[in-house]
N, C-alpha and C positions, 0 to 999 in steps of 0.2 A: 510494396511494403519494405521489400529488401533493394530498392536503388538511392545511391549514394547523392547528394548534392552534387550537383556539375559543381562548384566554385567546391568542395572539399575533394574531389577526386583532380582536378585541375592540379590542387597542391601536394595532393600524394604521387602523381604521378611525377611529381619533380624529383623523385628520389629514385634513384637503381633500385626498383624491386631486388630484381636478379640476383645486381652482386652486392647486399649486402645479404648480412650474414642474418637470421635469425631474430637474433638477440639486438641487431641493428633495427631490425623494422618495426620489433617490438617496443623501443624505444621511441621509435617515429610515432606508431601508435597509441601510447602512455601522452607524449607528449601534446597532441591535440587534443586530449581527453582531461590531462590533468597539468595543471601550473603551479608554481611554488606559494601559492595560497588555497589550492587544495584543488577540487573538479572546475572546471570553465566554463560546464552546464551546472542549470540551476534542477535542482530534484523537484517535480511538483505536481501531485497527486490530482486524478482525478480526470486527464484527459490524456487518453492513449492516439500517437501519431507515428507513421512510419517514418525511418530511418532522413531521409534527404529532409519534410518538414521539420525534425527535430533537431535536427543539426540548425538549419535557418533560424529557429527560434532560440535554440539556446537554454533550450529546458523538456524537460517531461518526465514521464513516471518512471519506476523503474523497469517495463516491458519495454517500451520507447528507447530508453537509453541501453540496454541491452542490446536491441535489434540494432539500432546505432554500433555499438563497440564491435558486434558480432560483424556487420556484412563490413563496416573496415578494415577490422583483422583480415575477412577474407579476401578482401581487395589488397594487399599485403601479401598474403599469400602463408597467413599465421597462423599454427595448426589450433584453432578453437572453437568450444563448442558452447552452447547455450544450455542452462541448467535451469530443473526445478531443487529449490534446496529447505529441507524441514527447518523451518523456524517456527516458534508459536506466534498459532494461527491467533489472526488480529479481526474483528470485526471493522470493517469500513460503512463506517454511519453517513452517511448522504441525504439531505433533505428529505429525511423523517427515516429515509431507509437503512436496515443492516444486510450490507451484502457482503458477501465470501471471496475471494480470491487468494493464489498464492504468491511467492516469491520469485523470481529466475533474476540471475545472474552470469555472467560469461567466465567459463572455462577456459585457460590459455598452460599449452604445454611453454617449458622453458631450459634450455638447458646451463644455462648461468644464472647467479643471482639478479634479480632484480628488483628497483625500487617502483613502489605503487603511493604516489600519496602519501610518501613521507613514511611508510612502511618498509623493509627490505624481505623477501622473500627468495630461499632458497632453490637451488637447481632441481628441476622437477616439474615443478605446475603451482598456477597462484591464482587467482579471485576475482576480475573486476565488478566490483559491487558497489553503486554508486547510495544504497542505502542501507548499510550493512548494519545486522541485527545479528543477536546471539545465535553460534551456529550457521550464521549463511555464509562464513567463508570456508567452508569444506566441500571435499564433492561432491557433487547430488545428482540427481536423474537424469540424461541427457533428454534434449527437447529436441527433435527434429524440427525442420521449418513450418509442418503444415502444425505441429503439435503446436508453436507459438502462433502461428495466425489464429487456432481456434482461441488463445487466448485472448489475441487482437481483438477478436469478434466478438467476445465474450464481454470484453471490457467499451468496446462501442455501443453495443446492445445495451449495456446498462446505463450508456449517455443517453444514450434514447428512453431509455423507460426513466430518467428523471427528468426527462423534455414532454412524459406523458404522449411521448410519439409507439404509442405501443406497438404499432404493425409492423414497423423498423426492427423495435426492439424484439419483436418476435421472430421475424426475419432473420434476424443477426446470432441470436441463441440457437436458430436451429442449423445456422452454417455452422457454427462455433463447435455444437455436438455431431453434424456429419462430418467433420473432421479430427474431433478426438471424441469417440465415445465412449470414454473413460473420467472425461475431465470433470470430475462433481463440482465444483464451483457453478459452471453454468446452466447443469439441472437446476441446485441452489438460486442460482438469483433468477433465473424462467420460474422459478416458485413464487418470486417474488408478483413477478407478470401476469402469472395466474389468481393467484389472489386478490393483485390490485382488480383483478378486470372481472372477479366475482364469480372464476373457476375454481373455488377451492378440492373438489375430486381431483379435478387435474393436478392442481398445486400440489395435494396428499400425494397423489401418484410418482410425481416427478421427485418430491422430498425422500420416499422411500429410495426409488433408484441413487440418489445421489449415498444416503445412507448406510447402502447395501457397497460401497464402492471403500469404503474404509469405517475405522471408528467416528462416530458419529459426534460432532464438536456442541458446545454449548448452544452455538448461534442455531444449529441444524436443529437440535432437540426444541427452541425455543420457536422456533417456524413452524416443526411441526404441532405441537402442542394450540398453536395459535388458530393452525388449520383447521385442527380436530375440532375445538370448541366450535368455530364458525359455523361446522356443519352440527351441533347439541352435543352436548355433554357423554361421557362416555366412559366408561371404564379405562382406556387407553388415553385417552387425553386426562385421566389423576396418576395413570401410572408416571407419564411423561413430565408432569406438577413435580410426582417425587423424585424421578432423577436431577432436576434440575434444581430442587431443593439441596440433593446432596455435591451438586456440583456450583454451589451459586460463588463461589471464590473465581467460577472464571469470566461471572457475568461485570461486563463495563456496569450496568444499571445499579446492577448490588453495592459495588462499590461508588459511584455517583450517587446514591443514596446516603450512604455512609457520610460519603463528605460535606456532602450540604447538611443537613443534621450539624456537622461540628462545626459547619460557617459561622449556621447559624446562632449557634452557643459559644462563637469566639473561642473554639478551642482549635487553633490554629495548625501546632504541630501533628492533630490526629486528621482533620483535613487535608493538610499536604499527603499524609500517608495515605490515606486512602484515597487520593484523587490522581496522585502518583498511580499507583494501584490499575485504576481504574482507565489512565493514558498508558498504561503498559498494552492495553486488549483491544484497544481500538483505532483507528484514524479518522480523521475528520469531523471528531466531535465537539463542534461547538461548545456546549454547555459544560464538558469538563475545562475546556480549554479557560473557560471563561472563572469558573469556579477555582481551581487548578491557580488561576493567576491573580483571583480575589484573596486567596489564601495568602499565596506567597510575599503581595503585596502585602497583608495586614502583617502579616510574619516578619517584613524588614526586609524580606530578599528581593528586592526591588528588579534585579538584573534578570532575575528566576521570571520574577512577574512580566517583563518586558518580552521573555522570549514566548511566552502565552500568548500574548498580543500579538506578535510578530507573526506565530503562526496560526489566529485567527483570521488576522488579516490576507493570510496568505489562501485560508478557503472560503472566504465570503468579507472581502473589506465593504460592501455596503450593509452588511447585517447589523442593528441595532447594538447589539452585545457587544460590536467592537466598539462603537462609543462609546457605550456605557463603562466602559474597563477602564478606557482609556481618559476619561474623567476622574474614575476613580483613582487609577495609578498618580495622573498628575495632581491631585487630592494630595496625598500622600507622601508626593517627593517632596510639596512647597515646606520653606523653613516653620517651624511653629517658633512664637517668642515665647521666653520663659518670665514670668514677671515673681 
């Protein structure tokens, strides 16, 4: 997980570790990572790879590019660490699924200023965050190595449980938790596993422990409540109705309701608000993306509506929905005559 590309270590060794300074190699480091049009990797959700694959490719998610920055700092010889950091928690929708994961980012001490991306950062310590969100450039948890592989595993597991290879994905959850038995993401989406596979006892089981490991998120409340029902109706499954009633501002669906509703009454500008909304909470959702970029188009913001497409295309270009968008956008841009 943590070995380098031969053709990337080939090129860092052309450089005097040793004699330079700090702040020299940290520079060497910045500069494989980022070029004067901004990172050199492409950010792209959805498939976690270790360190030397992700260099070769030239893209991956933010655990990938992490593990990336991390084991070449440390081949450098650059005092940095791998962090967990609070940002709000986003639901990752995947072919029909909502699963949970968190953030990490690389810590790097410094003792002169330096530039990141067009940013300048002070003597002290700075950020590398290749998908920076509110909040995720301050310090946060340190992650040990094994701490990030349970993530690794966590997030492989869940390739597998949308390949419907469950024994993998079961396999992969259960290494993920015997090396961080703390990490509730991957009770969370093992819930997911057990449900699919028509253990919902287990799925309740595993959903508490994960619950019981902090305050419990929208998405967690909305699993368990899904669980409850599956086994009859219940007094706990309406109490769980109502908290999620009083918390429906953090649900994607609440507000993807909202917005279709105003698509479909052409009122434009409360559509973009609430479909905005609604891509604040989640990733990988098709159908805001889709709705999100019908709006913006009928709205005139043509350029808004193309980055919708862009990044449908970037989680399913053979999906129907990106056609259909993408007729309607070009709909839209052709000249109209005035007679």
């Amino acid at each position: 997980l943590f070995g380098l590309d031969e053709a990337l270590v080939r090129d860092l060794k052309t450089t005097d570790r040793i004699g330079f300074s700090t702040e020299k190699r940290i520079d060497i480091l910045l500069s494989r990572l980022y070029g004067p049009n901004g990172i050199r990797l492409a950010y792209t959700a959805g498939h976690t790879t270790g360190a030397a694959q992700t260099w070769r490719e030239k893209r991956g998610d933010c655990l990938s590019l992490t593990i990336l920055a991390y084991t070449a700092a440390k081949f450098l010889g650059i005092e940095a660490r791998m962090q967990e950091v609070s940002v709000p928690l986003v639901m990752d929708r995947r072919q029909g699924f909502d699963l949970i994961n968190g953030h990490v980012n690389l810590f790097v001490r410094n003792k002169v200023d330096v530039s990141v991306n067009g940013s300048t950062y002070g003597a002290g310590s700075f950020v590398i965050d290749f998908e920076p969100q509110g909040g995720s450039l301050r310090p946060g948890i340190h992650l040990s190595e094994e701490a990030i592989m349970a993530r690794f595993y966590n997030n492989r597991a869940t390739e597998y449980l949308l390949q419907r290879n469950y024994r993998h994905a079961y396999a992969y959850y259960r290494t993920a938790l015997a090396l961080a038995p703390d990490y509730a993401p991957a009770f969370n989406n093992m819930a997911h596993l057990y449900a699919r596979t028509g253990h919902d006892q287990g799925a309740e089981k595993l959903l508490r422990q994960a619950m019981a490991l902090g305050e419990p998120s929208y998405a967690q409340l909305a699993a368990m409540q899904r669980v409850l029902l599956a086994q009859g109706p219940s007094a706990e499954a309406q109490l769980y109705a109502a908290q999620l009633t009083q918390r429906q501002h953090e649900d994607p669906y609440y507000w993807l309701g909202k917005g279709i509703n105003a698509v479909e009454s052409g009122q434009w500008r409360d559509a973009i608000s609430a479909l905005e909304r609604a891509e604040k909470l989640t990733t990988g959702f098709e159908e805001i993306h889709f709705y999100l970029g019908l709006a913006y188009g009928r709205h005139g913001q043509l350029d808004a509506a193309n980055k919708q497409l862009a990044t449908m295309r970037a989680i399913n270009n053979h999906g129907p929905s990106v056609a259909l968008l993408s007729k309607k956008l070009r709909g839209l841009s052709q000249p109209t005559a005035v007679y």
